[in-house]
Steps between C-alpha positions, in 0.01 A plus 500: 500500500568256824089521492414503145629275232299645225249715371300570206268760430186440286217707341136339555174636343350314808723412764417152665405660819364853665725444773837702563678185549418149380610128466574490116624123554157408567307842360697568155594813378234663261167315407559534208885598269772589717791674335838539677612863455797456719707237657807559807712201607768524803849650344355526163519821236309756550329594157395863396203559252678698199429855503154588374395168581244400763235251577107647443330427773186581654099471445489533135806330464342177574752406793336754775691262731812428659568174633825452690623115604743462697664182564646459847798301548393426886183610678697410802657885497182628639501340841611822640207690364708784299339599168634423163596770312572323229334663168509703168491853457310580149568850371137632358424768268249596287669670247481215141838372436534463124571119526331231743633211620386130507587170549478216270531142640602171339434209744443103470199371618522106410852375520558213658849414652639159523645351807878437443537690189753714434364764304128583377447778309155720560430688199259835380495642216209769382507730146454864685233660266482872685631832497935521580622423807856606647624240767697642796478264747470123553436256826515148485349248738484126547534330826803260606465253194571825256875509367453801239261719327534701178284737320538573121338684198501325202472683186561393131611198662816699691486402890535838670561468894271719718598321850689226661574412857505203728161512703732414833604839488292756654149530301499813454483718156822574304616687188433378204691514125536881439270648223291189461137523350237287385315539264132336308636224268780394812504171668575552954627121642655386801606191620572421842764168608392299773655162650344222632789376710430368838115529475372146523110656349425657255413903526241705318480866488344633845518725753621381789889413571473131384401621189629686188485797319617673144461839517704764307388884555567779222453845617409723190415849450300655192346754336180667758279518236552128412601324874368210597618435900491079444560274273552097505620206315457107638473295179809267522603624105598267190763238556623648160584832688678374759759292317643864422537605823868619621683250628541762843177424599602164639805626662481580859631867663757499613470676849845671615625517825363878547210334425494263743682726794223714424215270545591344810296634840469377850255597781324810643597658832287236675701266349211326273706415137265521197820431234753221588771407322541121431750260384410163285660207346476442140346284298713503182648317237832397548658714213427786701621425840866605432366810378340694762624760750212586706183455488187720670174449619285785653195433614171671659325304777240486756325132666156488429224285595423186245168545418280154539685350677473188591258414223343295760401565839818318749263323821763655776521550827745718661814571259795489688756427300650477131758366314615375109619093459735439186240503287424803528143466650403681770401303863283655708551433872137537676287410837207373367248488733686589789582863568698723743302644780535729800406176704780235293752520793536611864748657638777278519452464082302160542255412211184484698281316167700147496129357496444597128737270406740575208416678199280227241471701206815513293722851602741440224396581177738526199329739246568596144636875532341578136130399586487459853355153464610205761770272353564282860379495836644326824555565841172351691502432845854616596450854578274701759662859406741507196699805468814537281602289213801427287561249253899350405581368181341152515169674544469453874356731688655668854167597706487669852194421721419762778264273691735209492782724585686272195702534199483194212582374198244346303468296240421685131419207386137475602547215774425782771831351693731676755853472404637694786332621808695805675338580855289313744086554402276717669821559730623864525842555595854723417762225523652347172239194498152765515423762332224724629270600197715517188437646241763450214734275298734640262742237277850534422477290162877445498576355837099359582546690836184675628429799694195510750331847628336421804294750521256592732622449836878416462717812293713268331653293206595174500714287222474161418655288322330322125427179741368703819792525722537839690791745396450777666305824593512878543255773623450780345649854367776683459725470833559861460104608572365213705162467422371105510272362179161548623330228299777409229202384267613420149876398358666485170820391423735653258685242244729813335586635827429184730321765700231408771237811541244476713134716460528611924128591457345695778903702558397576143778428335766282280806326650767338309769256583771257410335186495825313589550713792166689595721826521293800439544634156290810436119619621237658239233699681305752340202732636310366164464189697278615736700322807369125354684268269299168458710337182772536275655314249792570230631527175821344446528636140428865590588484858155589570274502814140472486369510881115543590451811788189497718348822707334568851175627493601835636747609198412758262616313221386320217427152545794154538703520131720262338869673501762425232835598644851461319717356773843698463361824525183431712292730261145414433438452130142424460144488758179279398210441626222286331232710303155257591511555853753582791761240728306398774815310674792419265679225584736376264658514178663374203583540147424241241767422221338725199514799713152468710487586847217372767421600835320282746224680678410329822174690609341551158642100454624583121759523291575810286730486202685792316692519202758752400337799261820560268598687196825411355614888424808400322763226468799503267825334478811666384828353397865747462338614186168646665296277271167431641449069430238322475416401864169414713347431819374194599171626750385288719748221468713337792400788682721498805354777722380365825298772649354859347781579314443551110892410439427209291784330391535249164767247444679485236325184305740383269812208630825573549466874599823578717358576861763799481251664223187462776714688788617797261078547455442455853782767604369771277390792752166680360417750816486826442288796799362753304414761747177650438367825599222655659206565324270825605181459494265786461162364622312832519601617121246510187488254267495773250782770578655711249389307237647159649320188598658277755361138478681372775382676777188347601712121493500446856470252778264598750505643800464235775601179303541247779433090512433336841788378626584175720336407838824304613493302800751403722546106295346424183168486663530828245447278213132590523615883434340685248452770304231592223551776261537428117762605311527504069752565222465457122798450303298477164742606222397785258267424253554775181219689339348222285229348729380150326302229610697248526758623689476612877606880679 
């Protein structure tokens, strides 16, 4: 279960490919009805068939197929090559079982939910005109708008629960009401409870994660002679009916602390987490603020690759740096026409192209994160190689310039003016007054003071002061190991810890310090890295790194990733990679304020963007009473994560909320190691073996899975490195049974 997060087993008449293994995000699952015969969640029950109960299956059955989806949490956990093993094992026999089981399936297809509404209500309701059925199991699902769903069978008008759980929980199948039937003449409805609360669109029933769903799942047996394997209901039912419903059905679960101690995972052995724990901020009314004890979010995330983005094609040259103004817009940091070559500087680090003149085209762009589409340009004939770039609270922006040898401060307001000059141009040097290459500027917003890594020749940082004056400096690592930055490329300063770390590229590693006193604080190195760290930024909220690692062309190893690391324990929780095509030459990064995070690609001269894929699997707040309130999350709002990490974390909206309320949510620990263990697998065994059929053998990554790693050169001449294999991921949703037009798989 650190591999899988789900799985659901379906019966086809024709499955959607001859393959063994397919792409059912982009393929589907049957061409034509799918029915889900059986669904397995992480830490969920495991449900028996009664006795003399089974599923028919087979040619005249009409499912002569097996279809098993599995959704994987992270793809990431086959970089070593190992198999999965992860599967079911179906118990077959050909002897008739007096009663057959089948599921029936009440789901929503048109409701439409509201941005910033509390509660919406999806509805279905169908008379059941067949033989009896006897419910034994139930699954709900919704994604992370869904608060509850119920199940009922309504007969003479009596409301008769079947099912009711919160779809946060593990979607898996549970018991149902003991000796329940249906029967011709009954009414089956469900309603599922959805809020609209932080979603600033409104969403439709879909597939994907953006979208919703309202399914609820009754698992029936019945008489063999009689059986019918699937049945379905989507008409929404009369308004009439539903003003009958039990009040219950708009009550949330509660979710106990069991519950949650159960339901919270970290990482495999390679340290890649596919379940994270996470702590937010309410948004609540103020009657309930004095009420709460604790409150829990658990959620399941990977970075993936935003899909069309930018809308529009960005004209750019060489992307060398990033960075995110007040406004939340991204700035883009590029070299126009100019470029980095083998031929740029000789040997003494002098820029040997002064002839071209400075960069005409504009090489700051401020860009809409949501479309991609140019909101401001500046920066025209001041720059021959930009580099890195920062921007402080008034929306100026902190550049280094490698040809110059310079760090300034320019203008944001458009007027292309120096502010501050650091260094002497196109002069390299290693006293206080020159820098030799730099290739950083990290803010402390508090104080205004600035720290400069410089970078390619010197192994150093230097502090300024807000207005330019010089502070001080230090070299590099821990005094105990003596080993000098070699090329101290990217910095980030952390406000919670008033940290300075420092992305030591080609030693491969992360160095932290005090930023008051440069003394060495700690050093994250990992072999994941692959002996190159290019960028790294950081999540004050979640204490979060998110650092960009590049590869020599000689390594055996997939190709440069984008790391999230959590900074006390120096675990890696998450790896991405972009699905359209590979890094060429990663360069920098940031993370925009709803959660986004770009990297800046200097050889391919782009600018990817990914976006947290999350499921909300349950949230709750208790008080002293263990009474589950009322209580939601706010996605996507005053997102405070600077870097990869998912920890997104909402204030609380509403005045005059004692700060002491905001540090009891923030000190709430939610980390709990679930050792795993080792899965056999047995690669050489039939599919068919004592009557047992093992659909999870043949899931495997195959054998020599490998990306073209880095050509790295000795200075950033290596920003022309590439590599060229594609890589792909779906994280389409499941779509149920019911296939109809209008709605996608």
């Amino acid at each position: 279960m650190n591999t899988v997060h789900h799985m659901l087993l379906f019966g086809c008449r024709i499955p959607a490919s001859t393959s063994s293994s397919w792409d059912c995000g982009k393929n589907g699952i049957c061409k034509d009805e799918s029915s889900v015969m059986y669904a397995w969640a992480r830490n969920a029950p495991h449900p028996e068939l009664p006795k003399d109960v089974g599923f028919k299956v087979g040619q005249r059955s009409g499912l002569p197929y097996f279809v098993l989806q599995i959704h994987y949490g992270d793809i990431g956990a086959f970089g070593d090559h190992h198999r999965d093993c992860s599967g079911l094992t179906l118990t077959m026999t050909t002897k008739p079982q007096p009663f057959i089981a089948g599921i029936y399936l009440l789901m929503s297809v048109d409701t439409v939910i509201l941005p910033g509404k509390k509660v919406t209500n999806a509805d279905v309701a169908c008379d059941y005109t067949s033989y009896p059925i006897y419910p034994f199991a139930f699954r709900t699902h919704t994604h992370q708008l869904g608060k509850v769903v119920s199940g009922y069978r309504v007969r003479d008008g009596k409301w008769t629960l079947i099912g009711r759980q919160s779809p946060q929980l593990p979607q898996a199948f549970y018991p149902t009401t003991k000796n329940l039937n249906i029967k011709y003449g009954d009414t089956v409805a469900a309603r599922c409870v959805f809020t609209g609360e932080g979603r600033t669109t409104k969403t439709y029933i879909g597939s994907t994660s953006n979208d919703e769903m309202c399914n609820f799942y009754i698992m029936y047996y019945m008489d063999r002679k009689h059986s019918e394997p699937y049945m379905s209901c989507v008409e929404p039912g009369s308004k009439e009916l539903f003003k009958h419903i039990p009040a219950e059905a708009n009550v949330p679960i509660p979710v106990s602390p069991e519950q949650m101690h159960m339901m919270i995972h970290m990482g495999d052995s390679q340290g890649t987490s596919i379940t994270k724990a996470a702590l937010f901020s309410l948004h609540l009314s103020n009657h309930r603020i004095n009420e709460f004890l604790t409150c829990v979010c658990v959620l399941d995330f990977h970075y993936q690759e935003a899909a069309g983005w930018p809308q529009s094609p960005l004209q750019l040259g060489q992307v060398s740096g990033l960075a995110v103004d007040s406004n939340s817009n991204l700035v883009i940091f590029h070299r126009g026409d100019h470029s980095w070559r083998a031929d740029s500087f000789n040997s003494q680090a002098q820029y040997q192209q002064r002839s071209l003149g400075p960069i005409q085209q504009s090489t700051i762009l401020v860009v809409d994160p949501a479309k991609g589409n140019i909101l401001k340009a500046s920066g025209r004939n001041i720059f021959y190689l930009p580099h890195g770039i920062t921007t402080d609270k008034e929306n100026n922006y902190w550049v280094t310039d490698i040809a110059l040898h310079q760090v300034l401060k320019v203008s944001g307001d458009g007027r292309d003016a120096a502010l501050i000059t650091l260094g002497e141009a196109f002069t390299p040097g290693s006293d206080k007054n020159h820098f030799c290459k730099p290739t950083d500027v990290a803010e402390d917003p508090e104080t205004g003071n600035i720290f400069v890594s410089d970078g390619y020749c010197n192994a150093r940082i230097l502090k300024f002061s807000a207005d330019g004056k010089y502070l001080s400096e230090w070299g590099s690592s821990d005094r105990r190991r003596h080993i000098p930055f070699l090329i101290p490329h990217s910095l980030v300063f952390l406000p919670d810890k008033k940290d300075l770390c420092v992305a030591d590229r080609e030693n491969g590693r992360i160095q932290c310090f005090l930023a008051e006193t440069g003394e060495f604080v700690k050093e994250i190195k990992k072999d994941e890295f692959e002996g190159k760290v290019f960028a790294i930024t950081y999540s004050p909220a979640g204490g979060k790194f998110i650092q960009l690692s590049g590869l020599c062309c000689s390594c055996y190893s997939p190709s440069c990733a984008g790391f999230v690391i959590d900074y006390p324990t120096k675990e890696i929780l998450d790896t991405f990679r972009p699905n359209t095509k590979d890094f060429e030459m990663p360069h920098d990064i940031v993370q925009s304020q709803d959660g986004s995070v770009f990297v800046a690609d200097v050889a391919s001269k782009s600018v990817f963007k990914f976006i947290p894929e999350s499921k909300l699997l349950f949230f709750y707040i208790i008080d002293s009473c263990n009474v589950l309130h009322d209580a939601y999350t706010v996605f996507g709002e005053n997102v405070l994560v600077v870097g990869l990490a998912l920890f997104q974390h909402t204030r609380l909206i509403e005045k005059g909320v004692l700060p002491a309320v905001i540090t009891t949510l923030l000190l709430i620990p939610l980390v709990l190691v679930i050792s795993m263990g080792v899965f056999l697998c047995w690669r050489k065994k039939s599919m068919f073996d004592l009557g047992s059929l093992n659909l999870g053998n043949f899931f495997a990554s195959h054998k020599g899975y490998s990306r073209q790693g880095f050509d790295q050169l000795s200075t950033e001449g290596s920003d022309q490195e590439r590599n060229d294999e594609d890589s792909s991921d779906s994280e389409t949703e499941e779509y149920s049974a019911l296939q109809r037009p209008q709605l996608s798989s």
